[in-house]
C-alpha positions as CSV (number, residue, x, y, z in Angstrom):
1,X,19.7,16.1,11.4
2,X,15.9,16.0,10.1
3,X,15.4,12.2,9.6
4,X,12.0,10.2,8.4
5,X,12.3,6.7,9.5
6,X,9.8,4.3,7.3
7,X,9.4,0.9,8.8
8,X,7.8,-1.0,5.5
9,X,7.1,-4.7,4.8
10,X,4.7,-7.2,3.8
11,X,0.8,-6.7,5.2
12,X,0.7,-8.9,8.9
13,X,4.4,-9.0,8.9
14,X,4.0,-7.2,12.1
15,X,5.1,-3.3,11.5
16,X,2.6,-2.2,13.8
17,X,3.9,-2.9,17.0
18,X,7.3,-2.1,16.1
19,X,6.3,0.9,14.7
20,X,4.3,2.0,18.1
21,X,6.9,1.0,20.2
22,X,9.7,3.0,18.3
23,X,7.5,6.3,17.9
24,X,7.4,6.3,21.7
25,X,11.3,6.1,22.2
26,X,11.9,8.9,19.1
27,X,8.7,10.7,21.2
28,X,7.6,11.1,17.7
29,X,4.1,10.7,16.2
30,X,3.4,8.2,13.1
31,X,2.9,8.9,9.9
32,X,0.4,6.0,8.7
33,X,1.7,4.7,4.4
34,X,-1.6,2.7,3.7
35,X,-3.4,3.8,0.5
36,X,-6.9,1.8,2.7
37,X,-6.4,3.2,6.1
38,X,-6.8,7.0,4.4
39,X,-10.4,5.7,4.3
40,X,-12.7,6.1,7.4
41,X,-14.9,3.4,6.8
42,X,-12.5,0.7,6.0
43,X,-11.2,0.1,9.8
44,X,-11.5,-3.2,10.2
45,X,-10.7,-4.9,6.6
46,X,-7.1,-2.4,6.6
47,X,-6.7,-3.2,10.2
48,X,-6.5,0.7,10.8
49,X,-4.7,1.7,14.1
50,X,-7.3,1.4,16.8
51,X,-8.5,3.9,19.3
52,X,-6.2,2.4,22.0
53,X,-3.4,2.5,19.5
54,X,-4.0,6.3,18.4
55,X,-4.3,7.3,21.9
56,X,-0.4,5.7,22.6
57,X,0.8,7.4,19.4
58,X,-0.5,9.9,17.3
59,X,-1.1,9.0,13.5
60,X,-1.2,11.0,10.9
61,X,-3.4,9.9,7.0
62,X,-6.1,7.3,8.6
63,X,-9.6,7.7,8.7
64,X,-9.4,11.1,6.5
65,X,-11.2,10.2,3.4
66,X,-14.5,9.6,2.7
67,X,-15.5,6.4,0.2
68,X,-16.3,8.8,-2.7
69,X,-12.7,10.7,-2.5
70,X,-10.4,10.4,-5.4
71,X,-7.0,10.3,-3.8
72,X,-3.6,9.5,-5.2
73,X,-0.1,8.7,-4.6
74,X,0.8,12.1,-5.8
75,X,-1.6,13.9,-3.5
76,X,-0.6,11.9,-0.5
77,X,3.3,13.0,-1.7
78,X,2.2,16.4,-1.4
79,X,0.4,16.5,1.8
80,X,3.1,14.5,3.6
81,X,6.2,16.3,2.4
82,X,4.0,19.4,3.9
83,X,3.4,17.5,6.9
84,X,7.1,16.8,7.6
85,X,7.9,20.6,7.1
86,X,5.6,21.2,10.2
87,X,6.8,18.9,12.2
88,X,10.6,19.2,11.7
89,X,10.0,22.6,13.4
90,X,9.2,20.7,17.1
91,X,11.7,17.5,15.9
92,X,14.2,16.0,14.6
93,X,12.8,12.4,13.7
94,X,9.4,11.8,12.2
95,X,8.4,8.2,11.5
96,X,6.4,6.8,8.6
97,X,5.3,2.7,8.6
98,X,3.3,1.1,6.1
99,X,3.1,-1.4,2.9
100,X,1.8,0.8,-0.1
101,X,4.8,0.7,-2.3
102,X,4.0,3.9,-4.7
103,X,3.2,6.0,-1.7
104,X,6.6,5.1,0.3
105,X,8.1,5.6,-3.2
106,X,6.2,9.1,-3.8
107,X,7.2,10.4,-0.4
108,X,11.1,8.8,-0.5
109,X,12.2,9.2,-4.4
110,X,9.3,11.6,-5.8
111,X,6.6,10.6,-8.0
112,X,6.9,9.5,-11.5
113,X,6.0,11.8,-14.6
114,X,3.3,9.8,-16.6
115,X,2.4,11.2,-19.9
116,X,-1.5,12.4,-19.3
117,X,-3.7,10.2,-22.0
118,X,-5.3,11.6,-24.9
119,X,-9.2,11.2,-25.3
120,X,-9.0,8.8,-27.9
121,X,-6.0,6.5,-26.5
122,X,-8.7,6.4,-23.6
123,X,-11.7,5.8,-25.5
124,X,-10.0,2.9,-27.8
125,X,-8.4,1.4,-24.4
126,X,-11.8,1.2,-23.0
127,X,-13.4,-0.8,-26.5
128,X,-10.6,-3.2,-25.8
129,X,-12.0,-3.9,-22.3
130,X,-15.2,-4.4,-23.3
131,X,-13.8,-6.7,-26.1
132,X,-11.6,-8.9,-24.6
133,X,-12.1,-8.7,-20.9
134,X,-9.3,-8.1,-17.7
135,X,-8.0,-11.4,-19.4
136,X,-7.5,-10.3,-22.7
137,X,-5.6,-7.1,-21.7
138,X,-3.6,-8.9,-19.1
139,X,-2.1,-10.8,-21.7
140,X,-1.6,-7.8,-23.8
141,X,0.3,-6.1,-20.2
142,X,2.4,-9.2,-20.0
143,X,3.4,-9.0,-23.9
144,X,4.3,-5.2,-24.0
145,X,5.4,-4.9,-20.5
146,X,6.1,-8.1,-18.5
147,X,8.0,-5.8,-15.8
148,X,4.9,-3.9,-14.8
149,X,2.9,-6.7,-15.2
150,X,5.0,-9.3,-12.5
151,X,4.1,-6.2,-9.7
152,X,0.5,-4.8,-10.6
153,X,-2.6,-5.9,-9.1
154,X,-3.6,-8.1,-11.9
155,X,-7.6,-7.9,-10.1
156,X,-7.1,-4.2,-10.8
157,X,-8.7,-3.4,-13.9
158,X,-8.0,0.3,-14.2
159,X,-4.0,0.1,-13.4
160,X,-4.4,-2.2,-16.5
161,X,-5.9,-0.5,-18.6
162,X,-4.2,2.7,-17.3
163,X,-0.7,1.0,-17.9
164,X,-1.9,-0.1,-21.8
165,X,-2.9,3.2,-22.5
166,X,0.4,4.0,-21.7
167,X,2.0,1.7,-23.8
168,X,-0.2,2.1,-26.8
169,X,0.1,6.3,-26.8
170,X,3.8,6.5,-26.4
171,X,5.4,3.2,-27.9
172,X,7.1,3.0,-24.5
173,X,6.7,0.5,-21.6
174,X,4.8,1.9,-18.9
175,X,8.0,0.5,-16.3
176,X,9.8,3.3,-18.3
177,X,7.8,6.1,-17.0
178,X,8.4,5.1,-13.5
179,X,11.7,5.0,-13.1
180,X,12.7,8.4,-12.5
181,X,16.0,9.4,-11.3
182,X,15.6,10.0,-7.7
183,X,14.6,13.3,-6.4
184,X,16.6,14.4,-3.1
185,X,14.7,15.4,-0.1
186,X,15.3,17.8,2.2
187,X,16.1,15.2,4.9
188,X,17.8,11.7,5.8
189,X,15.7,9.0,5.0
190,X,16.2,5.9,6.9
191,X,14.2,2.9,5.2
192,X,13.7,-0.7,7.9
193,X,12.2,-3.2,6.3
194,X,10.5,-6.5,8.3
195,X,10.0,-9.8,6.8
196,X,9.3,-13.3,7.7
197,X,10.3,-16.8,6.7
198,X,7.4,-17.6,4.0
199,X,5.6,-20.2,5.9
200,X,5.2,-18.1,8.9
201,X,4.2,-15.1,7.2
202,X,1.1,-17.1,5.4
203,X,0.1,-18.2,8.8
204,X,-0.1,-14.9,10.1
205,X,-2.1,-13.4,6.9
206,X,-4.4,-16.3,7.5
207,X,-4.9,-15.8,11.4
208,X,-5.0,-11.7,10.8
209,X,-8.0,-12.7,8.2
210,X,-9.9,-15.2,10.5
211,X,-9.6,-12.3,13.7
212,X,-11.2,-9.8,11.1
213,X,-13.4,-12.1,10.6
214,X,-14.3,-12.3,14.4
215,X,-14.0,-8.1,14.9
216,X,-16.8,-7.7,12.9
217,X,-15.0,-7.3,8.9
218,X,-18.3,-9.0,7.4
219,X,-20.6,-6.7,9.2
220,X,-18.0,-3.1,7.5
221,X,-18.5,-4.9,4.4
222,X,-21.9,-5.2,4.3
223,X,-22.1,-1.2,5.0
224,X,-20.1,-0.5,2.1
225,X,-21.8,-2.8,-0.1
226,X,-24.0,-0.3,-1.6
227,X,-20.6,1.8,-3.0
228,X,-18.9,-1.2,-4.1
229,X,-18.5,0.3,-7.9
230,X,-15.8,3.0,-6.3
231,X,-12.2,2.5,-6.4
232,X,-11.5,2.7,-3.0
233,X,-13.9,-0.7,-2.7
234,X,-11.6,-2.7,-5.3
235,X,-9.7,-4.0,-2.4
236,X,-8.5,-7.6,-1.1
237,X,-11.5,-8.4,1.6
238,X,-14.2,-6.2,0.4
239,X,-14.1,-8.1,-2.8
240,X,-14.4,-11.3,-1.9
241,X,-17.1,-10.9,0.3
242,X,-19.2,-8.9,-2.3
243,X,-18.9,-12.2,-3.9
244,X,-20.8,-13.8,-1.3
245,X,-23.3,-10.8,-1.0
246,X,-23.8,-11.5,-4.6
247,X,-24.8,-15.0,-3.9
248,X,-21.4,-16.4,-6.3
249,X,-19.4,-17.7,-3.3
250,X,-19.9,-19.4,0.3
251,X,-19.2,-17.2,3.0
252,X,-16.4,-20.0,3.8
253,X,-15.1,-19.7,0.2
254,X,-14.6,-15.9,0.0
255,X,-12.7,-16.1,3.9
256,X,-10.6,-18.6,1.9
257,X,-10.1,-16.2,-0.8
258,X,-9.5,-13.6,1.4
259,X,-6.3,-15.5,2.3
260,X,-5.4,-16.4,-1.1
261,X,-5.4,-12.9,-2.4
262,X,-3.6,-11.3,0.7
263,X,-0.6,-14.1,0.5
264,X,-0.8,-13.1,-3.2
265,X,-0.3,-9.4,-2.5
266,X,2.1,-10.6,0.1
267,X,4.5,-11.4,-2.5
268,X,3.9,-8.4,-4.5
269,X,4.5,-5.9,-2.1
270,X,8.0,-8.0,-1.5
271,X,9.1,-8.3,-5.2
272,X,8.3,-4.2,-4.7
273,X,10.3,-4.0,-1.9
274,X,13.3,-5.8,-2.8
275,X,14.5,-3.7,-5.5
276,X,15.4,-1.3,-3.5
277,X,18.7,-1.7,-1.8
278,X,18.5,1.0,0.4
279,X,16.7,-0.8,2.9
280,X,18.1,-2.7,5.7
281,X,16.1,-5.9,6.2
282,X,15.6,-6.9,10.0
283,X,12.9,-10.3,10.5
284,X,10.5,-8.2,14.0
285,X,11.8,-10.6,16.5
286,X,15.3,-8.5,16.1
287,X,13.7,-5.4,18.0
288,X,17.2,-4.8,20.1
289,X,19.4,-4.8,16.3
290,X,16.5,-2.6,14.5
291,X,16.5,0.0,17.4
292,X,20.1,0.2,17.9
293,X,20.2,0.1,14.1
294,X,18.2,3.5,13.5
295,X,19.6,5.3,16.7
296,X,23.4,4.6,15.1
297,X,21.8,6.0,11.8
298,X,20.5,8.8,13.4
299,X,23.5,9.7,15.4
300,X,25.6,8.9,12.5
């Protein structure tokens, strides 16, 4: 039976190793779910697979895009249900691992159908920016959709404004439009997911940050300081320490908001996550259950 196995979870709650270790007992290559890692200049900050890593295990979606590349969660839906068509030729079980929720959700359920916004639902959503600030309209998100607003980026200015526009044009919440009945794929879909107790979770965001830190993260920003107005730049690390390029924070103060927004995320990506009951929640110290878990699924 064609089977894609997507190990998800929290950023640092350790997927990685899991995720190598597995693909080399299914002799199957890995098919990378983080919407950063697509980037080629972000290794360090997205903690990207390393050479050593890639070389165990192929991956598939890192280091493809260039800063400047529009990418979305529909494209990456696309390319990996293509992908998996290949692939199924030569085997039966293809892995995915990652923490991007919409592009898990694109690949697994399908993507949702958002109404396309009219020019001047664009243009108006825009003057309310500029009139009232991220602030302003996150208090306008919470008010017309406190669903949306409990999971978004709330740093993220254009899934804001993005998400009013679509409450403004349509009368509807913008939750509404993304909960589509689920589309069936032309495989079994076996979803693990890995979490921590709280505490030791924040330690390990803060020790992932601080090794970053040492590998080099502040020299990778500094390359990509000169692009920081592109979207693929609007992300926890880069932002912080634009901060302190900028001369608005200590070096020590963006690390520490480094931290901050990543346990923030943390719980984001978990609130995501938990909705879905058709994962099967395994803390990464259960290797022996998780593996015997997905080879009884499998051979189910």
């Amino acid at each position: 039976m064609r089977t894609l196995v997507v190990i998800l979870g929290p950023t640092a709650v350790g997927k990685t190793d899991i995720s190598l270790e597995l693909a080399e007992q299914l002799q199957t290559s890995i098919i990378s779910a983080d919407s950063r890692q697509l980037y080629a200049d972000l290794k360090i900050g997205t903690a990207a697979p390393t050479p050593d890593q890639q070389a165990r295990v192929r991956h598939h979606f890192v280091g493809t895009l260039q800063l400047s590349d529009y990418y979305s969660a529909a494209q990456y839906a696309d390319e990996v249900l293509a992908l998996l068509e290949q692939l199924f030729k030569s085997q039966d079980t293809v892995l995915m691992t990652g923490g991007s929720m919409m592009y898990i959700d694109a690949v697994c359920q399908g993507i949702d159908d958002i109404p396309s916004v009219d020019a001047d639902t664009r243009a108006m959503m825009w003057q309310r920016y500029e009139e009232v600030g991220l602030e302003g309209l996150q208090r306008e998100l919470k008010m017309l959709d406190p669903e949306y607003y409990a999971i978004v980026d709330l740093k993220n200015y254009k899934r804001i404004v993005h998400a009013l526009e679509i409450c403004y044009m349509t009368g509807k919440t913008f939750t509404s439009f993304r909960q589509r009945k689920q589309v069936k794929r032309p495989f079994h879909i076996i979803k693990i997911g890995l979490n921590r107790e709280r505490d030791e979770l924040f330690n390990r965001i803060n020790q992932r940050v601080d090794q970053m830190m040492q590998e080099g993260m502040l020299e990778e920003a500094k390359k990509v300081y000169p692009f920081r107005h592109l979207n693929s730049l609007n992300t926890v690390g880069y932002k912080e320490l634009f901060k302190y390029f900028d001369g608005e924070w200590t070096l020590e103060d963006a690390v520490e908001k480094i931290k901050r927004n990543t346990r923030i995320y943390a719980k984001k990506q978990l609130t995501w996550f938990k909705k879905d009951m058709s994962i099967r929640w395994f803390h990464p110290d259960q290797r022996t259950d998780i593996f015997s878990y997905i080879n009884m699924q499998i051979n189910a």
